[in-house]
OpenMM code with the backbone's topology and positions (N, CA, C; nanometers):
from openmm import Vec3, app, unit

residues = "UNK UNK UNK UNK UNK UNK UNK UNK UNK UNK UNK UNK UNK UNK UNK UNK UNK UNK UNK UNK UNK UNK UNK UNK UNK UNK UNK UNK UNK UNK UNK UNK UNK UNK UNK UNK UNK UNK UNK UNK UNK UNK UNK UNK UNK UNK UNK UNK UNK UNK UNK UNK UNK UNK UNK UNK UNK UNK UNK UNK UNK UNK UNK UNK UNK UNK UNK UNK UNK UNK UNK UNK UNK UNK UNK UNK UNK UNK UNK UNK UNK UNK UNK UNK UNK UNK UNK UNK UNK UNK UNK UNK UNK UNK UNK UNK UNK UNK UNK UNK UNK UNK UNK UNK UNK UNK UNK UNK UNK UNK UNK UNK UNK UNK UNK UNK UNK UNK UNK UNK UNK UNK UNK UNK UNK UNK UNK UNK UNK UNK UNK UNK UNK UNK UNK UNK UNK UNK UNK UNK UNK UNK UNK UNK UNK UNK UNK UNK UNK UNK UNK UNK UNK UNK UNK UNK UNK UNK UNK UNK UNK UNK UNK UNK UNK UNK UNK UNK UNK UNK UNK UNK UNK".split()
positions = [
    Vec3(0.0839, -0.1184, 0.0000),
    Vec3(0.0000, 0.0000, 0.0000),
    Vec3(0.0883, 0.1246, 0.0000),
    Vec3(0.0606, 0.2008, -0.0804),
    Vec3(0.1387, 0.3569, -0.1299),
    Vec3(0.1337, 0.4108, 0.0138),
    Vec3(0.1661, 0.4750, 0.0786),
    Vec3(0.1838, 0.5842, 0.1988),
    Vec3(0.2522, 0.6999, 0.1834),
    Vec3(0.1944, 0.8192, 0.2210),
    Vec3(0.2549, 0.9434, 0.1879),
    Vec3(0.3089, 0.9788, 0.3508),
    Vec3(0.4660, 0.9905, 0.3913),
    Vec3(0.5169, 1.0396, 0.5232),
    Vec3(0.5938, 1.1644, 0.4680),
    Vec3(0.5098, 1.2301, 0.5343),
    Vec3(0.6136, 1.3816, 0.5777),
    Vec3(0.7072, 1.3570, 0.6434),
    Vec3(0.8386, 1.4532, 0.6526),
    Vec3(0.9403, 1.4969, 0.7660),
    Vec3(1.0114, 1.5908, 0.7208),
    Vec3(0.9705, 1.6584, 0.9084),
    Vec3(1.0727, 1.7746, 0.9116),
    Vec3(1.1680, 1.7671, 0.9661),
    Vec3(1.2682, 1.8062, 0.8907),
    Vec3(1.3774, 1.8136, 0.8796),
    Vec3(1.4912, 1.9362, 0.9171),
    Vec3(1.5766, 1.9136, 0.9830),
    Vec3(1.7114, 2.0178, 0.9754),
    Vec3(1.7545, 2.0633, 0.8280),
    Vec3(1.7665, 2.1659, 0.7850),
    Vec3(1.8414, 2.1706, 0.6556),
    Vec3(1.9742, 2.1985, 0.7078),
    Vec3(2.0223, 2.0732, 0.7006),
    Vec3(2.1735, 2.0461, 0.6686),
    Vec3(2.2264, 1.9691, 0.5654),
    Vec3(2.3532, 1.9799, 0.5588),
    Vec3(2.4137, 1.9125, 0.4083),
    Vec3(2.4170, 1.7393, 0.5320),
    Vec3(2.3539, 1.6181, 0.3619),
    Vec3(2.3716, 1.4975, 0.4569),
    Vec3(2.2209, 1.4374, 0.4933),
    Vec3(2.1129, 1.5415, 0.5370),
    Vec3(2.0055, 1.4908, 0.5665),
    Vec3(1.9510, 1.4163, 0.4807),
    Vec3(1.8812, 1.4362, 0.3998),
    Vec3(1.8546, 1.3664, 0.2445),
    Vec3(1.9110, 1.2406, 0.2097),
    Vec3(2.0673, 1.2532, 0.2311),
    Vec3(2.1320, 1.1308, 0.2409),
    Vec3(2.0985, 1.0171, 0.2713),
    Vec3(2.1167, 1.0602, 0.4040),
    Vec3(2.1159, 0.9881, 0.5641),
    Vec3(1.9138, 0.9317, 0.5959),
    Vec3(1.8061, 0.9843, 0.5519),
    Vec3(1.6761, 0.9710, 0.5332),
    Vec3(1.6601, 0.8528, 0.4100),
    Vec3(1.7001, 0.9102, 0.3354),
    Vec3(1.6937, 0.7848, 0.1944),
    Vec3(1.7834, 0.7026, 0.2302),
    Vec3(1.9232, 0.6599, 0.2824),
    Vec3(1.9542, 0.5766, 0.2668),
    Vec3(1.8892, 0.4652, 0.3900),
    Vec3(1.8491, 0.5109, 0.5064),
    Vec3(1.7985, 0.4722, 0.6090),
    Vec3(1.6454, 0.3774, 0.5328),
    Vec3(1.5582, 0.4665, 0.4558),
    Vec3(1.4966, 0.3983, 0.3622),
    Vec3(1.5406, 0.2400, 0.2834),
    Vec3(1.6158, 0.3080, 0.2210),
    Vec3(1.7221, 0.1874, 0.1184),
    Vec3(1.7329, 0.0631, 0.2136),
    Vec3(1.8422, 0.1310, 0.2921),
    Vec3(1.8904, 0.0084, 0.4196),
    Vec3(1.7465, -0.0818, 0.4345),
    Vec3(1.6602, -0.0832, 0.4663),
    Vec3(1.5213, -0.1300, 0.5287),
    Vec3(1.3876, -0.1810, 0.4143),
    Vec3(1.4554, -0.1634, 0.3065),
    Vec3(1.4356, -0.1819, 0.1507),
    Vec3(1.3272, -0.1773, 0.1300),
    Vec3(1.2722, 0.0140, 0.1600),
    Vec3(1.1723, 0.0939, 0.0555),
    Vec3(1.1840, 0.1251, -0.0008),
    Vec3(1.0912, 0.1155, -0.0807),
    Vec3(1.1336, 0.2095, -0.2757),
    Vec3(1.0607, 0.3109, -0.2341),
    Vec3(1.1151, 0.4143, -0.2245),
    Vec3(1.0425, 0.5539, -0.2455),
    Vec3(0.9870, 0.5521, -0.4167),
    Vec3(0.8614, 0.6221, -0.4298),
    Vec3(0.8059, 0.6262, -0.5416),
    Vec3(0.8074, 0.7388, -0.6066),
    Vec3(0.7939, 0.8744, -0.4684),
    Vec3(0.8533, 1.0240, -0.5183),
    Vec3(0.8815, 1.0353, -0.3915),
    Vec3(0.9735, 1.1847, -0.3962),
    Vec3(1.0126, 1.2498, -0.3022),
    Vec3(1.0021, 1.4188, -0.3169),
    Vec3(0.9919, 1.4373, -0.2440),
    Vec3(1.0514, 1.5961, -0.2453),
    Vec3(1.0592, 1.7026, -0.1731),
    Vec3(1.1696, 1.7630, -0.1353),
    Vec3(1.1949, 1.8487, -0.0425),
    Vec3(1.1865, 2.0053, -0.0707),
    Vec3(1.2130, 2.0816, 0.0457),
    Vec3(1.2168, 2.2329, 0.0114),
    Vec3(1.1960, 2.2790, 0.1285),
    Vec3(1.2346, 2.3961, 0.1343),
    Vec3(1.2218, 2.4842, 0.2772),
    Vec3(1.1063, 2.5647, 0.3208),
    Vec3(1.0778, 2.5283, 0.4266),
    Vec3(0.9545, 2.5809, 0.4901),
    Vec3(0.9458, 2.7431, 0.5307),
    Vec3(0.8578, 2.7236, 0.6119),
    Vec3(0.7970, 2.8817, 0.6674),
    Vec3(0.9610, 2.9242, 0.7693),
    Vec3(1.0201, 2.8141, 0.8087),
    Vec3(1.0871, 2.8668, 0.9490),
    Vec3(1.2287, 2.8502, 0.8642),
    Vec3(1.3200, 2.9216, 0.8954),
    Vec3(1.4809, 2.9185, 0.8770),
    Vec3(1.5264, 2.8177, 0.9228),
    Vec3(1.5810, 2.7284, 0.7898),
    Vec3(1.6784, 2.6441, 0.8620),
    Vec3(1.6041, 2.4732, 0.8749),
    Vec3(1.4562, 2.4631, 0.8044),
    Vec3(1.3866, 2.3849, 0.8908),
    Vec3(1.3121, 2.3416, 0.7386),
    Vec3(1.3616, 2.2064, 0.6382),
    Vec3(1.2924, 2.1840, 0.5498),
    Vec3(1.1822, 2.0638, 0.5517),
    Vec3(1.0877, 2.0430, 0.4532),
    Vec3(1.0134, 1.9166, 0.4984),
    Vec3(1.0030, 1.8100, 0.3432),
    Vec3(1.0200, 1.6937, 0.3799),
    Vec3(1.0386, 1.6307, 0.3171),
    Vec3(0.8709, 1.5449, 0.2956),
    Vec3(0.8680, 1.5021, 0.1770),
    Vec3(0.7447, 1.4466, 0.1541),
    Vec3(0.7649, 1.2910, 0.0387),
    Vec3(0.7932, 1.2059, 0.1289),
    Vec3(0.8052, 1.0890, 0.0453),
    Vec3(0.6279, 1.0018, -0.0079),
    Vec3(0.6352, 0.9828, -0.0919),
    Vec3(0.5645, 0.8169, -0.1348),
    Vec3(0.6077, 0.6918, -0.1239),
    Vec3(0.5781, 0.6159, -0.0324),
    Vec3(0.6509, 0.4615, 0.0034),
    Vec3(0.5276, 0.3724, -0.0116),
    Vec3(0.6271, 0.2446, -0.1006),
    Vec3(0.5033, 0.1231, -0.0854),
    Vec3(0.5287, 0.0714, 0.0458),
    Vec3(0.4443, 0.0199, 0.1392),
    Vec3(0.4824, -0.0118, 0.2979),
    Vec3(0.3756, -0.1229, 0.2769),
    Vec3(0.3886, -0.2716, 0.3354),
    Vec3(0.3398, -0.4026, 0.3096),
    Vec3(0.2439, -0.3687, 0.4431),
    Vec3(0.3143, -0.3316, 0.5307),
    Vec3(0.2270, -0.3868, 0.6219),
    Vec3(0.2075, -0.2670, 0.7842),
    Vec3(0.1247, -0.2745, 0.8330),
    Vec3(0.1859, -0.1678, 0.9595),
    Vec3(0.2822, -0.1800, 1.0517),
    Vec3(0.2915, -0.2998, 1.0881),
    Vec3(0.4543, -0.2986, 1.1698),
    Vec3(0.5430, -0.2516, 1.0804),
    Vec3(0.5513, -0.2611, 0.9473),
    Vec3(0.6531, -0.2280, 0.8821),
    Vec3(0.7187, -0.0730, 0.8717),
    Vec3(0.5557, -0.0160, 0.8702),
    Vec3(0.4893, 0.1692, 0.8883),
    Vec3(0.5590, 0.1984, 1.0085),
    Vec3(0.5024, 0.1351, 1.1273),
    Vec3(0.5879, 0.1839, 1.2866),
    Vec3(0.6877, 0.1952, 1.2607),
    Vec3(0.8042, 0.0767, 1.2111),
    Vec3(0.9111, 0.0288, 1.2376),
    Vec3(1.0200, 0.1640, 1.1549),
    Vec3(0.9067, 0.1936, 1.0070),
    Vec3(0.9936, 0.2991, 0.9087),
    Vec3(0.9293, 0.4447, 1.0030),
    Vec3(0.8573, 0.5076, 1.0660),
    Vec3(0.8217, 0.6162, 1.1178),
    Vec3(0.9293, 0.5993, 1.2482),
    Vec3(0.9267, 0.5077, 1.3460),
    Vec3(1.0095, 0.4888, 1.4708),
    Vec3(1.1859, 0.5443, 1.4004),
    Vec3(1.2549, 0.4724, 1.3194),
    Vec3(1.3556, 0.4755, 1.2564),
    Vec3(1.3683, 0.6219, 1.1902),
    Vec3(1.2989, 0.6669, 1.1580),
    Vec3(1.3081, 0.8013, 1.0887),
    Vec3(1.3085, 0.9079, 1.1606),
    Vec3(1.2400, 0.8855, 1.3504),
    Vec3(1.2225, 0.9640, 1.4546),
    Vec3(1.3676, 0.9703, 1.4988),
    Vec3(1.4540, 0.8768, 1.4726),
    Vec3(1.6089, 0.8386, 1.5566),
    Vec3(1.6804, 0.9279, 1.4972),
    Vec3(1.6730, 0.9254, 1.3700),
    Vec3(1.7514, 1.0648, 1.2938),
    Vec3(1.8353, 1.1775, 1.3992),
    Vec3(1.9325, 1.1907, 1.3891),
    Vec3(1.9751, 1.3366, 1.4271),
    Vec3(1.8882, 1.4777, 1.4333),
    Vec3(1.8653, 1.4556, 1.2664),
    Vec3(1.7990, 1.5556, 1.2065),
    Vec3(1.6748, 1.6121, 1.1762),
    Vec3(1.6420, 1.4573, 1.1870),
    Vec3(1.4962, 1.4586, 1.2113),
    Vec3(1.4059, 1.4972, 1.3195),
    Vec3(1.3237, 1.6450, 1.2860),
    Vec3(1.2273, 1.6713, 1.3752),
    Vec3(1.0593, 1.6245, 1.4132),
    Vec3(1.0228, 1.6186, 1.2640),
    Vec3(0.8781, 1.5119, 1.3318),
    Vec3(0.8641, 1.4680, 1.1781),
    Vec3(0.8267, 1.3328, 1.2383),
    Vec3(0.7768, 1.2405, 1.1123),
    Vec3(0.6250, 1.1972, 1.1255),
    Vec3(0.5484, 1.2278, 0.9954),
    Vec3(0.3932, 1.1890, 1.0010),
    Vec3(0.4048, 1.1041, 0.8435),
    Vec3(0.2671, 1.0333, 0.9155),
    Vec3(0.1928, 0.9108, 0.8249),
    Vec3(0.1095, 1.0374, 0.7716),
    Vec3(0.0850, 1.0635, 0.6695),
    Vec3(-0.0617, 1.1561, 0.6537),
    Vec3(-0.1430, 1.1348, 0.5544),
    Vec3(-0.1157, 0.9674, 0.4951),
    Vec3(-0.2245, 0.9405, 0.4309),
    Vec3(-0.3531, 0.9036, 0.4023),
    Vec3(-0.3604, 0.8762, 0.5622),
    Vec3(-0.5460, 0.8475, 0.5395),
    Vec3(-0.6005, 0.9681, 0.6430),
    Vec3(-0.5301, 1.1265, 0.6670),
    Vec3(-0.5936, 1.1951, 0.6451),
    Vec3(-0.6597, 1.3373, 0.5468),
    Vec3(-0.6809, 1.4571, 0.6410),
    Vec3(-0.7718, 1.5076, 0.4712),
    Vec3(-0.6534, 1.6200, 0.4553),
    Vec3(-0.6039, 1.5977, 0.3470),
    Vec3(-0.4765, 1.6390, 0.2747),
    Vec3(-0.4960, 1.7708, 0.1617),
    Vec3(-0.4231, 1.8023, 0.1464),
    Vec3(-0.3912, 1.9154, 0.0148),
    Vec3(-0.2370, 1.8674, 0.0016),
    Vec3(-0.2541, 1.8079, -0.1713),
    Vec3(-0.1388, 1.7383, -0.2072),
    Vec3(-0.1507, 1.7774, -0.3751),
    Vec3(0.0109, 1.8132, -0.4132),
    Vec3(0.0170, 1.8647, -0.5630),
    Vec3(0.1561, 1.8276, -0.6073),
    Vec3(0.1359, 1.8131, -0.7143),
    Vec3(0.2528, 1.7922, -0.8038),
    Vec3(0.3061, 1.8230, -0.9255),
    Vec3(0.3722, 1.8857, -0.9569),
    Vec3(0.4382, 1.9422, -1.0818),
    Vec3(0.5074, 1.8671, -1.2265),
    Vec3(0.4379, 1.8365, -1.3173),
    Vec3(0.5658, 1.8256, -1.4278),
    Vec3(0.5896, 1.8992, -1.5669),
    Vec3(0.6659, 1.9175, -1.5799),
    Vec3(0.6704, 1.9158, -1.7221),
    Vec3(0.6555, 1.8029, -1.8407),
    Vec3(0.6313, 1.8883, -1.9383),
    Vec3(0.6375, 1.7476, -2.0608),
    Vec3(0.6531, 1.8375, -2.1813),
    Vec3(0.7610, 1.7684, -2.2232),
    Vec3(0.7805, 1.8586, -2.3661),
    Vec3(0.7072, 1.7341, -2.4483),
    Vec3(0.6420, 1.7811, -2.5552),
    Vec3(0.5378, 1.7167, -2.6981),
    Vec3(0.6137, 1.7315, -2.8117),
    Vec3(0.5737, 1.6337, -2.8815),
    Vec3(0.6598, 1.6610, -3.0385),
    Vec3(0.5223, 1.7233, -3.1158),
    Vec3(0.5704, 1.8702, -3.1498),
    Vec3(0.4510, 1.9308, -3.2120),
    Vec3(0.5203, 2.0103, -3.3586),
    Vec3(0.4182, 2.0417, -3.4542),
    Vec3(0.4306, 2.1360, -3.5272),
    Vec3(0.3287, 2.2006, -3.5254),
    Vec3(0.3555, 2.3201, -3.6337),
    Vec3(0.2314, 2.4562, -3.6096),
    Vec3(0.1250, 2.3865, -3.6354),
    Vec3(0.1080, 2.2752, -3.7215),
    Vec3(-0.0742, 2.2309, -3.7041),
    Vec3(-0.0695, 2.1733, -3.5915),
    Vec3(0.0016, 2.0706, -3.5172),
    Vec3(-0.0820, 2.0588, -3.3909),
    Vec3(-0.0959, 2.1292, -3.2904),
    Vec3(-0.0385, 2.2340, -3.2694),
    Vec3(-0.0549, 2.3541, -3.1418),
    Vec3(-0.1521, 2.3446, -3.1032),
    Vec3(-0.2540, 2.4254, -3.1969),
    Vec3(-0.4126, 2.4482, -3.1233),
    Vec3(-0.4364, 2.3336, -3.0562),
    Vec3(-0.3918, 2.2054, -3.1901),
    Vec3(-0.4997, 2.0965, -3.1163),
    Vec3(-0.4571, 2.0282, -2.9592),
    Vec3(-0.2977, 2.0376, -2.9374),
    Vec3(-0.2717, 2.0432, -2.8171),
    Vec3(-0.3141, 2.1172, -2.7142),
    Vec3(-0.3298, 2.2546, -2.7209),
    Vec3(-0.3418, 2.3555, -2.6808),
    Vec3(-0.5359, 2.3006, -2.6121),
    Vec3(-0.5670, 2.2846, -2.6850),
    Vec3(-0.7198, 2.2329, -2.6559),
    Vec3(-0.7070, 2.1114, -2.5659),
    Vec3(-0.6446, 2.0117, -2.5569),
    Vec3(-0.6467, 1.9116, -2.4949),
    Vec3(-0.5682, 1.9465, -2.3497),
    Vec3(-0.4869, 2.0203, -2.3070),
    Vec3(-0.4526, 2.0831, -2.2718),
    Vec3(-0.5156, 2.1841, -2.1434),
    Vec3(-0.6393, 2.2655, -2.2251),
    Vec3(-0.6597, 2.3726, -2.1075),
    Vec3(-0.7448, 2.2853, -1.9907),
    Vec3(-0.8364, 2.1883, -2.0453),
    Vec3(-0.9287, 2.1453, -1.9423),
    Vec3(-0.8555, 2.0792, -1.8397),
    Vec3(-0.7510, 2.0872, -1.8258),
    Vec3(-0.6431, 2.0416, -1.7334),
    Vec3(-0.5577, 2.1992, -1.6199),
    Vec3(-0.6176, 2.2783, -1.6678),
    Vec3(-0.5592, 2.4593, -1.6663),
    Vec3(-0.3987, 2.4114, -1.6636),
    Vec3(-0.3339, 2.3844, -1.7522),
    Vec3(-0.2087, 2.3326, -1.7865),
    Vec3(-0.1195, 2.4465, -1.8745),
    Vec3(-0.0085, 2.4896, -1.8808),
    Vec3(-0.0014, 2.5913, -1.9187),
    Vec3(0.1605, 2.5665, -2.0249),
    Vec3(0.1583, 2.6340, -2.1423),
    Vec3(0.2645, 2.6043, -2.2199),
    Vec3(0.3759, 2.6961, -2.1778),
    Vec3(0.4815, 2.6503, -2.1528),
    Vec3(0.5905, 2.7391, -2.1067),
    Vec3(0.7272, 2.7556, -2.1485),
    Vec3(0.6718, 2.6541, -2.2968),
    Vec3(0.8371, 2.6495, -2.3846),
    Vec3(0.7448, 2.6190, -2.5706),
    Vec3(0.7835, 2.6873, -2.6345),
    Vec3(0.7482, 2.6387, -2.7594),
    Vec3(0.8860, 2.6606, -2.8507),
    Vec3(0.9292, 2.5865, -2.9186),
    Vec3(1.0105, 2.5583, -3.0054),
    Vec3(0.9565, 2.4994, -3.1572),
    Vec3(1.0116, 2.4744, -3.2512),
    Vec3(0.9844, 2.4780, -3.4395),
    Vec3(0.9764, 2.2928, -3.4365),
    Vec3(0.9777, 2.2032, -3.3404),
    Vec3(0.9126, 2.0937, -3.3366),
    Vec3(0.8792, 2.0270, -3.2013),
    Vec3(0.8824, 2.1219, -3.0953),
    Vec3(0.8043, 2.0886, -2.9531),
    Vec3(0.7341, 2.1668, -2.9098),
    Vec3(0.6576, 2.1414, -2.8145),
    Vec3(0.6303, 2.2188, -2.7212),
    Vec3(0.6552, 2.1989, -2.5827),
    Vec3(0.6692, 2.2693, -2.4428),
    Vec3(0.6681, 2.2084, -2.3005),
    Vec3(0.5216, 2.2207, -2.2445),
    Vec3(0.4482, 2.1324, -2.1747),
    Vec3(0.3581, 2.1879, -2.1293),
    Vec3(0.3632, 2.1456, -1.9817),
    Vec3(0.3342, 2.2712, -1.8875),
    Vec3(0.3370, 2.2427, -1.7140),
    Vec3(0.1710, 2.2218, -1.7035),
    Vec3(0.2014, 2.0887, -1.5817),
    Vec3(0.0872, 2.0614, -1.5049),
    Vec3(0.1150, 2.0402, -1.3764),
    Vec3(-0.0278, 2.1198, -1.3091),
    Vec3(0.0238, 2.0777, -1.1315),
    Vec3(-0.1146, 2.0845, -1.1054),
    Vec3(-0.1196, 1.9670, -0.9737),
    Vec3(-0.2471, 1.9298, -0.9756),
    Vec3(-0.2057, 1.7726, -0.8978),
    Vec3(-0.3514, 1.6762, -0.8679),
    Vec3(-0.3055, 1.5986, -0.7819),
    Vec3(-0.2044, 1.4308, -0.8702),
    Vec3(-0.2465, 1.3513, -0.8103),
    Vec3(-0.0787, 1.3034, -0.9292),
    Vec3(-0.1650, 1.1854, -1.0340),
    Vec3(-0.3228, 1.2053, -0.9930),
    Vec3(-0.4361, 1.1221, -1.1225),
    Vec3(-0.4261, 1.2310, -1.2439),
    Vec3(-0.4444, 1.3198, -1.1514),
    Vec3(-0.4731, 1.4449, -1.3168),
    Vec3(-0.3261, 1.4815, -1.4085),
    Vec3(-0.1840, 1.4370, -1.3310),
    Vec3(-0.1008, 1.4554, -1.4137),
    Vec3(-0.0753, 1.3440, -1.5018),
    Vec3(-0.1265, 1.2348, -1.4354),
    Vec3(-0.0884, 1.0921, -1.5306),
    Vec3(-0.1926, 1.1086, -1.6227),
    Vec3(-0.3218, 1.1402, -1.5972),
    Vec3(-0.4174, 1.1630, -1.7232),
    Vec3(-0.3669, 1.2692, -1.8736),
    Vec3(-0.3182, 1.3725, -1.8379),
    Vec3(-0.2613, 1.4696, -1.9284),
    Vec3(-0.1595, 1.3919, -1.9608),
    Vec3(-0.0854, 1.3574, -1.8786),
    Vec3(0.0352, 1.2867, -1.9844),
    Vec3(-0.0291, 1.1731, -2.0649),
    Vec3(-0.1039, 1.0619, -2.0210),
    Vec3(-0.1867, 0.9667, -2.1232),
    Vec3(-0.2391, 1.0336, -2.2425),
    Vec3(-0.3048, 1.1355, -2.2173),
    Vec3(-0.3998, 1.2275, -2.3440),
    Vec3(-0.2435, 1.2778, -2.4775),
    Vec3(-0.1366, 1.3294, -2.3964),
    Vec3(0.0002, 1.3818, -2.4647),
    Vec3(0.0602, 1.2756, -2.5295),
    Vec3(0.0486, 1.1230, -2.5161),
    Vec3(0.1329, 1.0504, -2.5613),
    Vec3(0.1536, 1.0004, -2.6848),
    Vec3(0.0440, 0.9790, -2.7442),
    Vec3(-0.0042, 0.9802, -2.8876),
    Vec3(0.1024, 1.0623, -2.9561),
    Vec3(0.1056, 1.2102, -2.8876),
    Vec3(0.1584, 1.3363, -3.0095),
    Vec3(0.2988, 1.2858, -3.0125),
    Vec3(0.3726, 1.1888, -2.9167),
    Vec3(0.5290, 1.2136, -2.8860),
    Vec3(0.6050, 1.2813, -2.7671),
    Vec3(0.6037, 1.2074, -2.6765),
    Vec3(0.6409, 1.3156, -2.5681),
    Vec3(0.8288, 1.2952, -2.5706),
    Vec3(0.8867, 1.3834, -2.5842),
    Vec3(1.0258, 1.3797, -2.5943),
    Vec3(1.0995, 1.3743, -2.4580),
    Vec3(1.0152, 1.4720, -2.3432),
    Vec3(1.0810, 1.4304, -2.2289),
    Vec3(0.9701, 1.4728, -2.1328),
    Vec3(1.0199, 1.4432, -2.0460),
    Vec3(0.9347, 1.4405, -1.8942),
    Vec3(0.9846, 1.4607, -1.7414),
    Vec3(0.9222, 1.5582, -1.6552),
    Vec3(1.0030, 1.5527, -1.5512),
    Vec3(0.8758, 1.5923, -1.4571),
    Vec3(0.9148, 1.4950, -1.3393),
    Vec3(0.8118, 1.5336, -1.2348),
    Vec3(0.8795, 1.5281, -1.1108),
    Vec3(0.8065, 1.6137, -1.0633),
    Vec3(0.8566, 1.6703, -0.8646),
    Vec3(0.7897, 1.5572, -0.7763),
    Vec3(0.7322, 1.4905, -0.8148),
    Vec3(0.6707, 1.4295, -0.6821),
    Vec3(0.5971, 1.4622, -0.5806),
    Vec3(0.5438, 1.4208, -0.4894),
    Vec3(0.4196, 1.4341, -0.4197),
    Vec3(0.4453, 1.5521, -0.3183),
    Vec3(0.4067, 1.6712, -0.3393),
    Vec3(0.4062, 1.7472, -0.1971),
    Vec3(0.2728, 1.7491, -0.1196),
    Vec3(0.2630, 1.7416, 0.0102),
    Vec3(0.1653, 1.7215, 0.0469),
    Vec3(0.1785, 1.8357, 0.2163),
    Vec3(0.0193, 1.8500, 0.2679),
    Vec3(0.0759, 1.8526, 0.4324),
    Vec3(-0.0823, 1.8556, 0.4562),
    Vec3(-0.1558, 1.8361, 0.5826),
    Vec3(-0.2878, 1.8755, 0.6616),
    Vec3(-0.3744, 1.9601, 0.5798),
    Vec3(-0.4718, 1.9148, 0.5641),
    Vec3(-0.6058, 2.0132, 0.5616),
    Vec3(-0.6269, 2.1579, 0.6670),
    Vec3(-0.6257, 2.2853, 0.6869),
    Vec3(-0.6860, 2.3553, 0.7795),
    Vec3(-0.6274, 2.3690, 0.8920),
    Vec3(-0.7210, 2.3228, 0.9454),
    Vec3(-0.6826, 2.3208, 1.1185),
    Vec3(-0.5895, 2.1873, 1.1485),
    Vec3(-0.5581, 2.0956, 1.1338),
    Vec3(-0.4990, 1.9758, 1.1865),
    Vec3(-0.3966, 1.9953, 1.1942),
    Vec3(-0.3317, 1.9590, 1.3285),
    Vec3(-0.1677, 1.9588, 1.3404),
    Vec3(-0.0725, 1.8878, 1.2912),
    Vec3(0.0025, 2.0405, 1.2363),
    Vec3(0.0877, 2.0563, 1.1197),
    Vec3(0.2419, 1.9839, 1.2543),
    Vec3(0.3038, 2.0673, 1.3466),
    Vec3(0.3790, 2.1167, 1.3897),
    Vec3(0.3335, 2.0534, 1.5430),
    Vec3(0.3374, 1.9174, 1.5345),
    Vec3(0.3347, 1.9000, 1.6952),
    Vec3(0.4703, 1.7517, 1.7562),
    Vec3(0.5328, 1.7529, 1.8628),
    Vec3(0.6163, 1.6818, 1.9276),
    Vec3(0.7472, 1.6850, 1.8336),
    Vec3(0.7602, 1.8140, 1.8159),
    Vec3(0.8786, 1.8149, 1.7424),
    Vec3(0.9866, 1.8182, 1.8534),
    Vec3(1.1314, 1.7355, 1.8496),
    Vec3(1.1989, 1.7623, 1.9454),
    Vec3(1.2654, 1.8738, 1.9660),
    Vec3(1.3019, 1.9917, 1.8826),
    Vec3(1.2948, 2.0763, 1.9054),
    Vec3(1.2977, 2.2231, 1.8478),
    Vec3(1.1760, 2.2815, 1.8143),
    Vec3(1.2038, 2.3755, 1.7236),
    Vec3(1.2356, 2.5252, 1.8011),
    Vec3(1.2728, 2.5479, 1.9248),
    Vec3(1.4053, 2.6200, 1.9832),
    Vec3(1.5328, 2.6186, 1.9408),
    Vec3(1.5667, 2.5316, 1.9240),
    Vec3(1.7281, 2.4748, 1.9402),
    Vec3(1.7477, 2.5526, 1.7380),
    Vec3(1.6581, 2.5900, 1.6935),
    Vec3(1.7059, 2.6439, 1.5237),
    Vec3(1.6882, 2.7950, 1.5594),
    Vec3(1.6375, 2.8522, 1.7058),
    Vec3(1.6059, 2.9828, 1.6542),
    Vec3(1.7512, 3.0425, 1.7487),
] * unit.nanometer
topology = app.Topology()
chain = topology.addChain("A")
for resn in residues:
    res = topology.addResidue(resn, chain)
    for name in ("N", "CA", "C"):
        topology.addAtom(name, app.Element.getBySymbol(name[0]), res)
């Protein structure tokens, strides 16, 4: 079963490392990842996709990821209510007659062209990660020359705690 775990993280050189290989070691395939820096200095969050067999397996990879140095709080947050997006590009093999017709297949996705060249085009989509695999299915026909995706960012709906039993978010200020 897919599982989406957050963690926040120290931004130091090494963390990333030391998180994925701890993964590896314990032999999860991450499916995406992706990091970036948060609201606070110094303090990034990581957002993996893991296939996880079973729940001891879930404890055992959340417990292990809590031991970290660097690691400040690790969450399961997939079976709750989420706001989760993802980015890719896709360059198309196009010429001037197919533009429009790309261009049409295209908006009902609000997908936006951000590179055109004399036999491609790029087109960005962000959105949850059904609606990017759908646009890319609809693109494939034309030729897709390349492809790049960010992977799952995700965190809490609203009110639900974002920011709790962290060991210590003093010790960065």
């Amino acid at each position: 079963m897919k599982r989406i775990i957050t963690a926040t993280v120290q931004n130091r050189s090494g963390v990333l490392n030391r998180v994925t290989g701890l993964l590896s070691k314990r032999q999860f395939n991450i499916e995406s990842i992706s990091v970036g820096r948060t609201e606070t200095e110094g303090v990034s969050k990581m957002t993996f996709v893991v296939d996880v067999s079973d729940e001891q397996k879930l404890e055992q990879l959340t417990k292990q990821l809590n031991k970290q140095i660097d690691v400040l709080k690790v969450s399961d947050i997939t079976d709750k209510a989420i706001v989760a997006r993802e980015l890719a590009m896709v360059k198309v093999i196009s010429n001037p007659q197919l533009r429009s017709e790309i261009q049409g297949i295209i908006e009902p996705f609000r997908s936006t062209i951000i590179d055109v060249s004399k036999d491609s085009m790029t087109v960005q989509v962000t959105g949850k990660s059904d609606k990017v695999d759908a646009l890319i299915e609809l693109l494939r026909p034309y030729g897709i020359k390349e492809l790049a995706r960010t992977g799952l960012t995700a965190f809490p709906r609203g009110n639900q705690p974002q920011v709790t039993d962290m060991k210590s978010y003093s010790l960065l200020k």
